[in-house]
C-alpha positions, 0 to 999 in steps of 0.5 A: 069284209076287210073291216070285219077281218081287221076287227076280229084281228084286233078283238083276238089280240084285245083277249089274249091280251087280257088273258095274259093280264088274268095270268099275270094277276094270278101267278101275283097273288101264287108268289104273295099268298097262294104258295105255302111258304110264300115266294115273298118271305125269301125272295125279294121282287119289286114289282110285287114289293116283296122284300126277302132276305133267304133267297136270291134277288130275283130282279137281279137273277132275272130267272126266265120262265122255264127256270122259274118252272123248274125251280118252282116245281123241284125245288133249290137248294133250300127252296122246297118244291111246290109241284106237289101243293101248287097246280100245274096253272099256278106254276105256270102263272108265277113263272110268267109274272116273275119272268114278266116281272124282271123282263125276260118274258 
């Protein structure tokens, strides 16, 4: 019996786990490729070897994740909204890798 709990504890964990790996290859490819302009042509970002001169440093804004959001839903500035041409799973997808990515996640 206790076995069986463990391994089904670990078996949940192993999935979230991997889940959150998914997300976290998904909101990648939404700041390479899948936003119109893409989030690597202004922002530069080292874990995906993005370069951008526009907009801030993200490594050293170090946004959390409900900032990415709403920046990435509304706009900044000069970076247009993307709530209307990205889904809601693909906002929250790039908002966890960015947040992943500079460590506030």
């Amino acid at each position: 019996m206790r076995f069986a709990f463990v391994f089904g504890v670990v078996a949940a964990m192993a999935a979230a786990s991997a889940g959150h790996a998914d997300e976290l290859a998904d909101g990648k490819a939404v700041f390479l490729t899948k936003a119109a302009p893409s989030c690597a042509i202004c922002h530069t970002l080292s874990d995906a070897g993005a370069n951008g001169m526009i907009g801030p440093v993200l490594d050293d804004l170090k946004p959390d994740e409900a900032r990415v959001k709403k920046a990435v839903t509304q706009g900044v500035g000069v970076m247009p909204a993307y709530g209307e041409s990205l889904s809601a799973a693909d906002i929250d997808a790039v908002a966890a890798y960015v947040a992943t990515a500079v460590g506030t996640k």
